[in-house]
VOGU-3710 file (C-alpha; in Angstrom, 3 decimals, decimal comma):
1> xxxxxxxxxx> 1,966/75,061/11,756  2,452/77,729/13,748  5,276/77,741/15,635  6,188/80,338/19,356  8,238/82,922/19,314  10,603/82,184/21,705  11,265/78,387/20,360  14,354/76,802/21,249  16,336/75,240/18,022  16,244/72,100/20,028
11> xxxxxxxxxx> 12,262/72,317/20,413  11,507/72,837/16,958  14,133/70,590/15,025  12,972/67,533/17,461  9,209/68,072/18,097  8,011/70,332/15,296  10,070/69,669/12,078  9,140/65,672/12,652  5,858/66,907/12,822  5,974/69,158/9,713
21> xxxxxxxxxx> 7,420/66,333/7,742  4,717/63,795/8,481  2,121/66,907/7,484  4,002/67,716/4,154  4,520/64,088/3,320  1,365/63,094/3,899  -0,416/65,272/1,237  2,565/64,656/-1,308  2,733/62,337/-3,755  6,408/60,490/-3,472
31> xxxxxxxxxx> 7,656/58,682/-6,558  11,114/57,307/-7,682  12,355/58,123/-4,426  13,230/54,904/-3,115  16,446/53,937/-2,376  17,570/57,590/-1,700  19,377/59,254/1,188  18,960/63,198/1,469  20,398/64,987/4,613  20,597/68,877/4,881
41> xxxxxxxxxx> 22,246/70,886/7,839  21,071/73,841/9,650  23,949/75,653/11,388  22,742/78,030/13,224  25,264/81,161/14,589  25,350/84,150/16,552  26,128/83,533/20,362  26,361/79,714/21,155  26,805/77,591/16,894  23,471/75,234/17,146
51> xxxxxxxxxx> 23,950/73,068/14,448  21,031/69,846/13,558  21,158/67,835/10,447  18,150/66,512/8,712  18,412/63,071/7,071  15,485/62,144/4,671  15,173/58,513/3,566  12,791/57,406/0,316  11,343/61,074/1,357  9,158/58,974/3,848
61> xxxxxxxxxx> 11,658/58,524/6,594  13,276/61,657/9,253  15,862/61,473/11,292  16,871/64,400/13,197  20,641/64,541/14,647  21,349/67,048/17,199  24,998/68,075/15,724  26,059/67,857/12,373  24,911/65,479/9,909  26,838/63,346/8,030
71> xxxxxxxxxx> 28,628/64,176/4,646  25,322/66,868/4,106  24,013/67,743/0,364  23,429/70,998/1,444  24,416/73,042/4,637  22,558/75,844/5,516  23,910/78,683/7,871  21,992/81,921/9,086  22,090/83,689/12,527  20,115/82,903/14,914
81> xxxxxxxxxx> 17,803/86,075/14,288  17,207/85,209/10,618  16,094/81,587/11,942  14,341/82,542/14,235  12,138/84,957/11,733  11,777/82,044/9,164  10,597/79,484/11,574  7,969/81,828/12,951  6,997/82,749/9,294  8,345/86,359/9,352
91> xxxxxxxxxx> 10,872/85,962/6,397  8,599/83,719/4,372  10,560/81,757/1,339  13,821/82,627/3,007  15,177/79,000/3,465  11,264/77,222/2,236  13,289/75,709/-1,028  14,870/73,468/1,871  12,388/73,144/4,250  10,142/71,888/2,111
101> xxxxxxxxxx> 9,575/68,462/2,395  7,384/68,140/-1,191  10,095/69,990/-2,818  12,234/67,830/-1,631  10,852/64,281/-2,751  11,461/65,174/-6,223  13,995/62,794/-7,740  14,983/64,799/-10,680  15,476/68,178/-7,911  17,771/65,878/-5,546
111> xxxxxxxxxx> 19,617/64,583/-8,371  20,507/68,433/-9,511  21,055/68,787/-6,009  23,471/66,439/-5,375  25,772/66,923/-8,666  26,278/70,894/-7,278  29,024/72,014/-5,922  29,702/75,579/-4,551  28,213/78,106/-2,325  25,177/80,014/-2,574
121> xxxxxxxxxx> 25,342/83,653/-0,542  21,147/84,942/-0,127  21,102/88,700/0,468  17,917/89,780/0,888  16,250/93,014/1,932  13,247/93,442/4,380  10,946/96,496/3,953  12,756/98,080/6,951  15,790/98,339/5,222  17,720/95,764/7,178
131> xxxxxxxxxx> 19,153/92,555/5,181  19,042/89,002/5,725  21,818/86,737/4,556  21,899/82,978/4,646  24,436/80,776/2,981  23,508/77,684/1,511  26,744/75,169/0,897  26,139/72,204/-1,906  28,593/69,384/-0,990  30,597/70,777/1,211
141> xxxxxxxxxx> 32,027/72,965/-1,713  32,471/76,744/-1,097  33,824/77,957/-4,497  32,910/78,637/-6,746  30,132/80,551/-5,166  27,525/83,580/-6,285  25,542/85,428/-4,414  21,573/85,904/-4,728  20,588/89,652/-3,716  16,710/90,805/-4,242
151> xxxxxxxxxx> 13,970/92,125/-1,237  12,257/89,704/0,566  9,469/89,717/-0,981  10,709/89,124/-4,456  12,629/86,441/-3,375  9,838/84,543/-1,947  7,998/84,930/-5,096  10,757/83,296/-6,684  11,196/80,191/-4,550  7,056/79,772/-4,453
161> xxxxxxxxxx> 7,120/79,951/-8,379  5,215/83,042/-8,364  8,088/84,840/-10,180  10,261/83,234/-12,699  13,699/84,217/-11,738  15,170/84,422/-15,383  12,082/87,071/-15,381  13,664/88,684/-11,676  16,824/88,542/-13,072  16,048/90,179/-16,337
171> xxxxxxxxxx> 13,622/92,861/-14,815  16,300/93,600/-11,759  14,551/92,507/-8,999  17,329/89,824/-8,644  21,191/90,661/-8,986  23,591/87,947/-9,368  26,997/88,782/-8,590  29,921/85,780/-8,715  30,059/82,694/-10,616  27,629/83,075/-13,230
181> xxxxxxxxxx> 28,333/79,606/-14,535  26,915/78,259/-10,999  24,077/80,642/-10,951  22,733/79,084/-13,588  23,094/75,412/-12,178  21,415/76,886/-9,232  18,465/78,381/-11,444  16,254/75,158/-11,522  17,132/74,650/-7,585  16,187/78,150/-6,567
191> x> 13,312/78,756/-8,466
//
């Protein structure tokens, strides 16, 4: 779905993410999921903190809160200009492993998900030379935390399953610096 430039956070978290969820869920097979409760939070910083939780029920029910959501799995913070770039599709796989909707409505994924505690830094490098960070939160935890850092590019290949990232990891297109013990819980997340 292609999504304007100049979108407001409010515009796409209540008109276009319902939207996207109803698309992804509708070509995805959910099983197992009943009886589950998922909710993720975007906070989003730089200038005026936008913050809108996600809560996912059976993975065939959305609710979008403006403000935080409560007690979220995973909380998800980037500045404004990285969000903006992912929702338009300009830093593809950047935040897709959750914004995914038919990643998500895998039991044995939100299982992992929710026995993880710790925080996840994301440095990635565009072509241009600039970086991109995002920090991803499990739990509410943030130790013991690792950080993530590969280009763009590698890093999307990662999260589509294009690139293995014990492969990345071992060829050094991703560096892992931190917690290595919570890396490796992350592995089966991130990749």
């Amino acid at each position: 779905m292609e999504v304007k430039e100049d979108i407001t956070a409010r515009e796409y978290f209540e008109e276009i993410v319902p939207k996207i969820f109803e698309e992804q869920m509708s070509s995805t097979t959910v099983l197992g999921m009943e009886g589950t409760e998922f909710s993720i939070q975007f906070d989003i910083v730089g200038g005026e903190k936008q913050t809108y939780g996600l809560v996912i029920k059976d993975a065939r029910e959305l609710e979008v809160v403006a403000g935080p959501a409560k007690d979220p799995v995973v909380r998800v913070e980037l500045s404004e200009d990285v969000w903006r770039a992912a929702v338009t599709g300009k830093l593809e796989g950047a935040v897709d492993m959750f914004t995914d909707m038919g990643q998500m409505a895998d039991r044995s994924r939100l299982d992992q998900i929710k026995t993880l505690s710790g925080a996840l830094t994301l440095d990635l490098s565009r072509p241009d030379g600039t970086s991109v960070s995002v920090k991803v939160s499990f739990n509410g935890a943030e130790s013991p935390g690792t950080t993530f850092k590969a280009s763009l590019e590698d890093y999307a290949a990662i999260a589509k399953g294009e690139l293995a990232g014990v492969n990345a990891f071992m060829s050094g297109k991703l560096k892992i610096e931190g917690d290595m013990p919570f890396a490796m819980a992350l592995s089966n997340i991130v990749a």
